[in-house]
N, C-alpha and C positions, 0 to 999 in steps of 0.2 A: 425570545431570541432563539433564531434555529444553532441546531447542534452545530453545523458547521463553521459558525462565526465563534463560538462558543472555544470550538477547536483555536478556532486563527487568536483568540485574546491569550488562549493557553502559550501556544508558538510564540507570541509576541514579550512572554515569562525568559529572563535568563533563566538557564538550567537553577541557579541556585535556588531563584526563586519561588519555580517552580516546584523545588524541593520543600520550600517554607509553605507553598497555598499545599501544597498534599499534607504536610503535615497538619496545618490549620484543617483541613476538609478530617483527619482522622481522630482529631480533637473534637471535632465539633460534632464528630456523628455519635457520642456519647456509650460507646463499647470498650472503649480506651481511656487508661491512664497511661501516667508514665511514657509519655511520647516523646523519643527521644530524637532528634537529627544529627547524625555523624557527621562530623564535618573532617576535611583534611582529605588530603590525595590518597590516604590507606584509609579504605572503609573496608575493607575484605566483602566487597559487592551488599553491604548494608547499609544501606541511605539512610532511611529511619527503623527505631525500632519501638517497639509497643508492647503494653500488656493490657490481656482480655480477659475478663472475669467469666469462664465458663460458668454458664447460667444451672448448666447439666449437671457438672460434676463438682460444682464452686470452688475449683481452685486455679490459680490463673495461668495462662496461657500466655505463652511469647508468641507475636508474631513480627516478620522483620519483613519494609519493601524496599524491594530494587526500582528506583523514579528513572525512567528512560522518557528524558523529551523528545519522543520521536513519533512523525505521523501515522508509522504503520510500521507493526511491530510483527515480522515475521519467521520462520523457524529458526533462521539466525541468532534472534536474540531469545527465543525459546530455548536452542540448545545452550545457551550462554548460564543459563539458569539451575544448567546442574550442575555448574564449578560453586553456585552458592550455595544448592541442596548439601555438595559433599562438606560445606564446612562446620554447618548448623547440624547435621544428621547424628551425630555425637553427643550431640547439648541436649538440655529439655525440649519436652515437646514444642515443636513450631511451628507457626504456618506461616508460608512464604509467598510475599505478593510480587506480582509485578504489574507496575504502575506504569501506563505511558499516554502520553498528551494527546495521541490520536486513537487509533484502532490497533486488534488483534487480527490477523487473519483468522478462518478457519483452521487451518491448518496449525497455525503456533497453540490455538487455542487448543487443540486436539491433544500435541506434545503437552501443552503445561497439566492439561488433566492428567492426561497418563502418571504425571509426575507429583500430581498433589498438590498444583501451584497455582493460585488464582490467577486471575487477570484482571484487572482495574483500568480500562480503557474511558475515554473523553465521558464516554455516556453512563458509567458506573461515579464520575467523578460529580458530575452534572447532577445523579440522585442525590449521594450523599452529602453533599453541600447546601448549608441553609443559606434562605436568602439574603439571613447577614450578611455571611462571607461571600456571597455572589455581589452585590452590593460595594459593601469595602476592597474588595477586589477588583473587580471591571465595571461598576456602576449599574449592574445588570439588577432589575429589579422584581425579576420574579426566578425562578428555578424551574421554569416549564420551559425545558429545552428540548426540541425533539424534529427531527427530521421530516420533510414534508411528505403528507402520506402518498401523495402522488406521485413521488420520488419511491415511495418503497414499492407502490405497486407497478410502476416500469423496472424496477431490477425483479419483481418478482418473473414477471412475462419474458422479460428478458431470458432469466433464468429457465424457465420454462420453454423457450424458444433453441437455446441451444441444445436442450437436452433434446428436443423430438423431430431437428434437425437434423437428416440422416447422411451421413458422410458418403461420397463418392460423388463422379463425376456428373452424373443425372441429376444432381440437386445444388451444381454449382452455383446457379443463378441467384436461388433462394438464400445461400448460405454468403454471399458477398454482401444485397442487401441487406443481411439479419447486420452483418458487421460495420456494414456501412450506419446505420441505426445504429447500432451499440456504441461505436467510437463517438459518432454526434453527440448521445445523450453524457456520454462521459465527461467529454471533451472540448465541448462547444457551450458559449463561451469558456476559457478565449480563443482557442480555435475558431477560424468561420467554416461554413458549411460545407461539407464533402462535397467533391465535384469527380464523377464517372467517367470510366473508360476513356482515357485522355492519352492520343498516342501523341509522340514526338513528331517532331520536323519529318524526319525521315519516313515516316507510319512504319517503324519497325518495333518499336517499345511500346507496350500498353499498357497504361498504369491504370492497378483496378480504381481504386481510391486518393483523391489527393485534397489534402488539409491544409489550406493556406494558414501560415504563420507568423501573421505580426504582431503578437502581442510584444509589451515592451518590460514586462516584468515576470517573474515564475519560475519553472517547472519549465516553460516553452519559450520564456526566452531565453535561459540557458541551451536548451538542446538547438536554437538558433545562434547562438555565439560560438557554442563547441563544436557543430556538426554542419555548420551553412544551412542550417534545414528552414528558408524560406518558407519550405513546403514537406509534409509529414508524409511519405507515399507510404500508403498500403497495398499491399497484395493479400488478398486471402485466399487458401488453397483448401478445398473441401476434401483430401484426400482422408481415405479410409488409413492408410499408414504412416508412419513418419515422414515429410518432406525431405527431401535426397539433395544433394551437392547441386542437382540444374535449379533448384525452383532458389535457392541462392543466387547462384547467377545470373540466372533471371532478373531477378530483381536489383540487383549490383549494377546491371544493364543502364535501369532508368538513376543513377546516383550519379548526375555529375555538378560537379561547384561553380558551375556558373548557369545551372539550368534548377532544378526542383532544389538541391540541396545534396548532403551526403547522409543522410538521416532515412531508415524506412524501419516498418512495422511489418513482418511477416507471418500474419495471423495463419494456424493452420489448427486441426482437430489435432491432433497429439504434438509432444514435444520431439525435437528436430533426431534425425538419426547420426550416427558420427561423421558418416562426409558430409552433413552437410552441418554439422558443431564445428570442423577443419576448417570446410570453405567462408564458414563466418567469420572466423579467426585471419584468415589469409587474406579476405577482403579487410579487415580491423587496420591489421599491422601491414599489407603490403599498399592499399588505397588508401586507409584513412576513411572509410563506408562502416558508420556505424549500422548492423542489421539487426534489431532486436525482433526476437522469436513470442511468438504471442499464442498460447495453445488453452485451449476448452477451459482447462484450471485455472489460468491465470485472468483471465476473463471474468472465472464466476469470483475469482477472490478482487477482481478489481472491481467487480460489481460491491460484491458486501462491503469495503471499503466506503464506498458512496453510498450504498444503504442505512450505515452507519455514521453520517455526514461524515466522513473522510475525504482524500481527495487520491481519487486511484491513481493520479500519475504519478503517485511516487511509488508504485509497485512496478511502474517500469523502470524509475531510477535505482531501485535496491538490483533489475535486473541485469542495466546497464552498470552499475557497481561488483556486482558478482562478476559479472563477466571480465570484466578491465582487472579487478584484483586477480583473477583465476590463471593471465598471462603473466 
């Protein structure tokens, strides 16, 4: 069974559940006793707790994890993780997990080392688990779960494509199909296939990229019931600096609710500069134009996400979430 179904049986766990297979997976990897699940609205951010027979120094070890069923787990919930370092840092030694049903970013992963705190993501859950417990659990009958290789070697090129893709205007052409590709492999199915350089009625509006969307379940049929978004427009802007207050407008241009949708993607090489963080805002709250900003990092982390059979579009919803809470 590929990782990624693997994930979706996980999601389809209520949270509690999902707390009882973690703990069965930390039982059953045989480095622990005394496995304990907290239950009750006050866990002081300890789900379960454990102890480890240090092989090294033979006396045992506490370790305690925070279970987050969520598909992708980024600095947000990394920073979250030192209000539970502060509580344990007092007590005996511990080591402190955090467990979540999908993926880690790079970037949380980064924070939690800094910090001395694992991460237990779908594919670390997927080793430690015997095939009993995959079995009794989702009927799964082996434990070789693992992402298809030809899926890792397009995020690798992928990856490799933005990096020696050279930012400015002389390389725009190159740098729209690289993204035009990149959204496809991410995003298609359920998206259908991009469709180029598509002006309006008028031939005043030219939208780089447009992603018809009917799917009737997801990720895309909500940004379809929230946002009118028919259709997903992209612009990509190969600028060597931050994108400014016009290439917003710009693109606010092609958002109307009775034609593509109120929904775009404004892919650029760095993240946006402050008029144009304002004029995102002003298009939000004065149209109703949601404009999510899509820059080099968020790309490579939407990539690994998929590399890690996750599903990247929910690296756009934590973005469209940040943003909504931030007003």
């Amino acid at each position: 069974m590929r990782l990624d179904v693997f994930q979706d049986s996980l999601q389809a766990l209520s949270p509690m559940d999902f707390e009882k297979f973690v703990g069965d997976v930390i039982r059953g990897s045989g480095r622990f006793k005394d496995v304990r699940i907290h239950g009750g609205p006050i866990d002081q951010g300890i789900d379960i707790e454990a102890i480890e027979i240090d092989p090294m120094l033979g006396k045992p070890r506490r370790w305690i994890f925070q279970v987050k069923k969520t598909r992708v787990a980024g600095v947000d919930v990394a920073g979250y993780m030192y209000a539970i370092l502060r509580i344990v840092e007092s007590q005996e030694p511990t080591q402190v997990v955090l467990v979540v049903a999908g993926s880690v970013t790079q970037r949380a992963k980064g924070i939690l080392e800094r910090m001395g705190v694992e991460a237990w993501d779908s594919a670390k859950l997927a080793e430690l688990a015997t095939p009993e417990l995959l079995k009794d659990w989702f009927g799964i009958e082996s434990n070789t779960l693992a992402v298809d290789d030809s899926a890792k070697q397009k995020v690798k090129a992928f990856k490799a494509s933005i990096l020696a893709t050279t930012a400015g205007k002389g390389f725009w052409s190159a740098y729209q199909r690289l993204i035009a590709d990149l959204l496809e492999f991410l995003f298609c199915p359920p998206l259908e296939l991009p469709r180029y350089e598509l002006l309006d009625a008028d031939k005043r509006n030219r939208r780089d990229i447009l992603f018809a969307n009917s799917t009737s379940k997801g990720f895309w049929a909500q940004i379809r019931n929230d946002y009118l978004a028919h259709y997903i427009v992209v612009d990509a802007k190969n600028y060597s600096k931050p994108v400014t207050k016009n290439a917003v407008l710009d693109i606010a241009h092609y958002l109307k609710p009775y034609g593509c949708g109120m929904f775009a993607l404004l892919v650029s090489r760095r993240a946006p500069g402050n008029a144009a963080s304002h004029a995102t805002r002003e298009q939000w709250i004065g149209a109703n134009k949601m404009i999510v900003h899509i820059n080099d990092d968020i790309l490579i982390e939407m990539l690994e996400v998929r590399e890690n059979g996750g599903e990247p579009n929910e690296v756009i919803r934590r973005q469209i979430d940040d943003f909504r809470m931030s007003l």
